[in-house]
C-alpha positions in Angstrom: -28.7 -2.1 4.8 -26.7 0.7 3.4 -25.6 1.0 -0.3 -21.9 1.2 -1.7 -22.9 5.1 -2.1 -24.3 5.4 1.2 -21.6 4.0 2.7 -19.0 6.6 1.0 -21.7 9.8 1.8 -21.3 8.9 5.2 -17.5 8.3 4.8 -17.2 11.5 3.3 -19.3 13.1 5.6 -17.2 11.8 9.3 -13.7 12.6 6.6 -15.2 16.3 7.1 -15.5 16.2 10.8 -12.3 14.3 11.3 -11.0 16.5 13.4 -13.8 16.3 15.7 -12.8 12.4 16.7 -9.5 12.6 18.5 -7.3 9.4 18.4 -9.5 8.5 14.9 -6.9 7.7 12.7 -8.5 6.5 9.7 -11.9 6.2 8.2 -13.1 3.6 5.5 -15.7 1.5 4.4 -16.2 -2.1 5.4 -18.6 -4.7 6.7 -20.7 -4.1 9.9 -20.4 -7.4 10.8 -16.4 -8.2 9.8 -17.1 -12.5 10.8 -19.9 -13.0 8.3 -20.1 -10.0 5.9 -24.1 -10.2 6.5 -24.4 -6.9 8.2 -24.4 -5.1 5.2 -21.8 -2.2 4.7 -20.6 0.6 7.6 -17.9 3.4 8.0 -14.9 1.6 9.7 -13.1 3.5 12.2 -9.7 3.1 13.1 -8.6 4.8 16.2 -5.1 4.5 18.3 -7.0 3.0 21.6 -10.0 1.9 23.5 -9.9 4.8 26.0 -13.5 6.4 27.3 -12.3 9.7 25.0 -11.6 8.0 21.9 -15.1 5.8 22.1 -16.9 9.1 22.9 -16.4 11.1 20.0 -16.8 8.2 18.0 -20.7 7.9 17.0 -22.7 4.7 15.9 -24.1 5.7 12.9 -24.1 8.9 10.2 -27.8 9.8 9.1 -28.3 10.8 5.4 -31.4 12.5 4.6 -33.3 11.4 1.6 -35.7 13.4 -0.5 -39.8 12.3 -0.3 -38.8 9.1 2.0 -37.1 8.2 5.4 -33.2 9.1 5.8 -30.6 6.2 6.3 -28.6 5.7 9.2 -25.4 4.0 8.0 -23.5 2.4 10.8 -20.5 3.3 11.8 -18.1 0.2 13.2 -14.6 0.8 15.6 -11.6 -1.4 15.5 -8.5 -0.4 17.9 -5.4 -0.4 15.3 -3.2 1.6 16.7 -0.9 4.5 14.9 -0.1 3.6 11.3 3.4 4.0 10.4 5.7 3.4 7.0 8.3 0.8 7.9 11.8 1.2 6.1 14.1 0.8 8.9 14.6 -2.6 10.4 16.5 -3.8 13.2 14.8 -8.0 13.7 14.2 -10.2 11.1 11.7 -12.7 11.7 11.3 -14.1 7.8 13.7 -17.0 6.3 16.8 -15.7 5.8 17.0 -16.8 2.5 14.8 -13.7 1.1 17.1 -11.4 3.1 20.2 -12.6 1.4 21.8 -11.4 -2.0 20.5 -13.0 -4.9 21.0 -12.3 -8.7 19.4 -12.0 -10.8 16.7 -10.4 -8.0 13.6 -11.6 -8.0 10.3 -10.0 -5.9 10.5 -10.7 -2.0 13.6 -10.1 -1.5 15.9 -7.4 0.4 16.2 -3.9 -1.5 16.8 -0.8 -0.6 19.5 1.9 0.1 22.6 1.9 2.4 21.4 1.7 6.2 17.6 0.7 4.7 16.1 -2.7 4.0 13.0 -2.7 2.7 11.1 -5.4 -0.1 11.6 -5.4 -4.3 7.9 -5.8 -5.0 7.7 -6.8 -8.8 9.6 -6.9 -12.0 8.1 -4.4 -14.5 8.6 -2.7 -17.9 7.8 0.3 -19.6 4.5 0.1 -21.3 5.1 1.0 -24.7 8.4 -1.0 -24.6 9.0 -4.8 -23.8 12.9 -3.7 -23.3 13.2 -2.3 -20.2 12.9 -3.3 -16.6 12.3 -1.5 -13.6 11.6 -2.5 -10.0 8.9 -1.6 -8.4 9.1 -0.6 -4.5 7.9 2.3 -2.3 9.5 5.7 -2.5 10.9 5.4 1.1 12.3 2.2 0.1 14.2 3.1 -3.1 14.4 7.0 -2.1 16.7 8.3 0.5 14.7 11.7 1.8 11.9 11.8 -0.8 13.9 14.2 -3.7 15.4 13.5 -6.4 19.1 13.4 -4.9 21.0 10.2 -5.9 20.1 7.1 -4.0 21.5 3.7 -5.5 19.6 0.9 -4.8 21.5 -2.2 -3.1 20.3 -5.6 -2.7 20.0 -6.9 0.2 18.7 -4.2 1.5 21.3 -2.2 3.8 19.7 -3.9 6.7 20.7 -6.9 5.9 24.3 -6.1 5.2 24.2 -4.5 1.5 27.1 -2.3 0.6 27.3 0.0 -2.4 29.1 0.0 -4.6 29.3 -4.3 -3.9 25.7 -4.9 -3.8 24.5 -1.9 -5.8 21.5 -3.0 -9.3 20.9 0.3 -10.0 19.8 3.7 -9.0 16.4 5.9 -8.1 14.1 6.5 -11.6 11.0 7.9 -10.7 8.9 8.7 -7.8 5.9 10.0 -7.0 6.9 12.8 -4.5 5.0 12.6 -0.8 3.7 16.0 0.4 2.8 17.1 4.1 0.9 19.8 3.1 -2.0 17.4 1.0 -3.5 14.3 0.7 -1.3 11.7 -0.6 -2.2 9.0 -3.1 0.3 6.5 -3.2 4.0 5.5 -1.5 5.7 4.5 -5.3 9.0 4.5 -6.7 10.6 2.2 -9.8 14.3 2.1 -9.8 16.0 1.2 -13.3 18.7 -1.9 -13.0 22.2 -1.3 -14.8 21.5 -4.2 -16.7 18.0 -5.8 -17.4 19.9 -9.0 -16.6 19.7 -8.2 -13.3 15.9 -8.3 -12.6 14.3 -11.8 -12.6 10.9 -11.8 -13.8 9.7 -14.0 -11.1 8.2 -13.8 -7.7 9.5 -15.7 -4.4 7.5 -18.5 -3.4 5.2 -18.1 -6.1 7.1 -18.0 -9.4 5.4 -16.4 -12.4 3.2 -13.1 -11.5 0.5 -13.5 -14.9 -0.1 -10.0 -14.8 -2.7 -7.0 -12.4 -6.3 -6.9 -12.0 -7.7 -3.4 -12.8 -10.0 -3.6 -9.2 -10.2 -5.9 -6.0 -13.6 -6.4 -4.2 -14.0 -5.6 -0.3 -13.4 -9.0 1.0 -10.8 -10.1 -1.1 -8.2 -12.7 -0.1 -4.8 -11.8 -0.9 -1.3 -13.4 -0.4 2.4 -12.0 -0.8 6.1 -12.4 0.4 7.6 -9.8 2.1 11.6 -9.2 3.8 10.7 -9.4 7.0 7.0 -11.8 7.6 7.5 -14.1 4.5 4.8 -15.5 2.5 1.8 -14.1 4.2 -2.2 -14.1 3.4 -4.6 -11.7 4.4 -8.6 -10.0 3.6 -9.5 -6.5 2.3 -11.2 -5.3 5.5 -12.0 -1.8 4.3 -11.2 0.2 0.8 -11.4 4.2 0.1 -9.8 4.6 3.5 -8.5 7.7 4.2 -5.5 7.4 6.8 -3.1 9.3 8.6 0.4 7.3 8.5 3.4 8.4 10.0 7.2 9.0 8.3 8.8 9.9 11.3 11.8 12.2 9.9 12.1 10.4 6.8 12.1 13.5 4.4 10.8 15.8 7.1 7.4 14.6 6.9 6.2 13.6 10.0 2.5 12.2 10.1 0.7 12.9 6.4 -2.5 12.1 5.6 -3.4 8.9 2.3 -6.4 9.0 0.5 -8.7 6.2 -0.8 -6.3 3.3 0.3 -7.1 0.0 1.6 -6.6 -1.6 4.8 -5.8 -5.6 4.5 -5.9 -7.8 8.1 -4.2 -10.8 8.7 -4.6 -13.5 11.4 -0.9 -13.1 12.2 1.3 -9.8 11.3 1.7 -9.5 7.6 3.3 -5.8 7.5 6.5 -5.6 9.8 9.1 -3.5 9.2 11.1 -4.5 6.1 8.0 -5.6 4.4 7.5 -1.5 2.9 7.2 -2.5 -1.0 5.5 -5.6 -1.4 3.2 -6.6 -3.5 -0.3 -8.5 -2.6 -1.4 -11.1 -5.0 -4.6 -12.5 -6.0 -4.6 -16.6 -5.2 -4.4 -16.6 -9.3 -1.4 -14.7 -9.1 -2.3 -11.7 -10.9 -0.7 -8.5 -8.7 -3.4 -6.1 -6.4 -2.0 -3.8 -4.2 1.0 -2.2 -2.6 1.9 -2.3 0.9 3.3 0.8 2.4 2.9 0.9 5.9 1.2 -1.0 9.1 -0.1 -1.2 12.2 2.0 -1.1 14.8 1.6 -4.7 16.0 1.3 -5.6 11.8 -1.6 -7.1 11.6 -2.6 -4.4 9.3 -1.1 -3.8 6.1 -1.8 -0.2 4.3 -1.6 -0.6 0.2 -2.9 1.2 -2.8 -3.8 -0.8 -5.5 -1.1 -1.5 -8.4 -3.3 -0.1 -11.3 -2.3 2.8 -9.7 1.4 2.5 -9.9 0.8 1.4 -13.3 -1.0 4.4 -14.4 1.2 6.5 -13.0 4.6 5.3 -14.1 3.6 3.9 -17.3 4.6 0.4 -16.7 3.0 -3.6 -16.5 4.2 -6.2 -14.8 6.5 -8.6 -17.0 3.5 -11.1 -17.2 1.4 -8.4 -19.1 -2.3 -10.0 -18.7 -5.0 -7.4 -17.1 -7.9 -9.2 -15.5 -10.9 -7.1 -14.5 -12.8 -6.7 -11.2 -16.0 -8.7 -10.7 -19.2 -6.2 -11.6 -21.5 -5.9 -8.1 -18.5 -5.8 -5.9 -17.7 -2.7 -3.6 -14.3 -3.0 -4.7 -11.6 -0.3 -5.7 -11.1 2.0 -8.6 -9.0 3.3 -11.3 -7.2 6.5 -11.0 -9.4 9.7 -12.4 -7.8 11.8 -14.8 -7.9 14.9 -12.3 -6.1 12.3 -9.7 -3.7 11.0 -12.6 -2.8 14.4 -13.5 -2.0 15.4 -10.2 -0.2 12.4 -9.0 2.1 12.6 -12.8 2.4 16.7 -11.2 4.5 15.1 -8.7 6.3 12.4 -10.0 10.6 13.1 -9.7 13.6 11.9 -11.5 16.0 10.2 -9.5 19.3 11.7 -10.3 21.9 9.7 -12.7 
């Protein structure tokens, strides 16, 4: 069976001829076997059908040649996603209406966003060197009107769900980490800073108290959240270091970009509709994980980074400030490098007072 580094060779390898695979659009690493986990680790393959084309140009296995001894064939595993898109924009609520109504002080699940936009307010945080401040933490097209730094004041509910500024207006756009069309992108992030810290609950819908992040999550993970639109929700890390293509439609005039390294969590029933952009996934000890952004199209699929990310980036820790670590032996995610940190911090923007 194929080794975690195997595995990412021959992800890195298929990243290379990606262009090559028509209606591929994404490429991880998983489990051969996605029931049992016994099949040791593959490439994953997400295409948008089942067509004769698509299947062809995928192939069954990447060969790695070894020095002094036998080459290893990693296998290479297709699942039929569909396109990946980002999902501000809503138009049918299927969660409890409760988390799409106006609440204060706001707590994480609920409606946020921007005038027209409903999207979710995924967790309470501060400023790392300071216990003082709060911020919200969402995605940039949630909290961001066309991914610049031009004023956007975040309402809750969300604009969808019948928020009006200057009403329903907590605060505005702080940062963001900017999205590009023109290179890969790491993470979908934005914090928006409340006009009072009074307005921001440190609490989580349906759960209560979030006890703080874990550093790493392991391929195979089970994960919960609450989002605006599916409610509370559970799902499995079915592949990590996935690099996919989403698409933004013409929010910011960026079209389809490409993500790096993110992970791609299944549910057996849609847990990424729109309205759900923002949430946060949750270990079952409640310590926060990862970051949804964007789904499949029928949303069984959620697309998240992990929060260390967010959290590195900004500067920030969730309110319950405890750090618990990944378990050692685990494929599982990774912290920022400082070549990645430094270019995501190059693109981070100031939302404008």
């Amino acid at each position: 069976m194929a080794t975690y580094k195997e595995a990412l060779q021959a992800k890195e390898r298929l990243v290379r001829r990606w262009n090559s695979m028509p209606g591929v659009v994404g490429i991880g690493i998983g489990y051969a076997n996605g029931k049992n986990h016994r099949g040791g680790l593959c490439v994953v393959l997400y295409t948008v059908n089942a067509s004769t084309a698509v299947r062809r140009s995928c192939p069954q296995s990447v060969a790695l040649k070894k020095k002094k001894r036998l080459g290893t064939k990693v296998p290479v595993r297709v699942i039929v996603s569909g396109r990946c898109s980002c999902q501000p924009r809503v138009t049918v609520a299927a969660s409890p209406r409760n988390i799409r109504g106006r609440i204060r002080p706001v707590v994480a699940g609920y409606s946020v966003g921007f005038p027209g936009v409903s999207g979710t307010a995924g967790l309470i945080v501060r400023a790392a060197r300071s216990r003082a401040q709060r911020y919200l933490l969402s995605n940039n097209h949630v909290l961001n009107r066309n991914n610049s730094s031009s004023l956007s004041q975040t309402i809750q509910p969300g604009g969808a769900d019948g928020g009006v500024a200057p009403r329903d207006t907590i605060g505005r756009l702080y940062r963001f980490v900017r999205l590009r069309r023109d290179r890969a992108n790491l993470m979908d992030a934005a914090i928006s800073i409340p006009r009072s810290n009074a307005l921001l609950a440190s609490r989580y819908a349906g759960v209560g108290r979030v006890r703080g992040y874990v550093r790493s999550y392991a391929l195979g993970a089970r994960l919960k959240k609450v989002g605006r639109t599916t409610g509370f929700v559970r799902g499995e890390v079915v592949s990590v270091n996935t690099d996919v293509i989403v698409d933004y439609g013409s929010y910011g005039g960026l079209g389809r970009i490409r993500f790096r390294n993110q992970t791609v969590i299944r549910g057996s029933r849609p847990v990424s509709l729109a309205g759900d952009s923002g949430s946060v996934w949750l270990t079952g000890n409640n310590y926060a994980a990862a970051v949804n952004f964007a789904g499949t199209a029928d949303g069984r699929m959620s697309i998240a980074f992990p929060i260390r990310w967010a959290v590195q980036a900004f500067r920030i820790r969730p309110i319950g400030a405890g750090i618990a670590r990944g378990k050692k032996g685990t494929v599982s995610t990774r912290s920022l490098s400082k070549v990645e940190l430094r270019q995501i911090r190059g693109r981070i923007g100031k939302g404008r007072a």
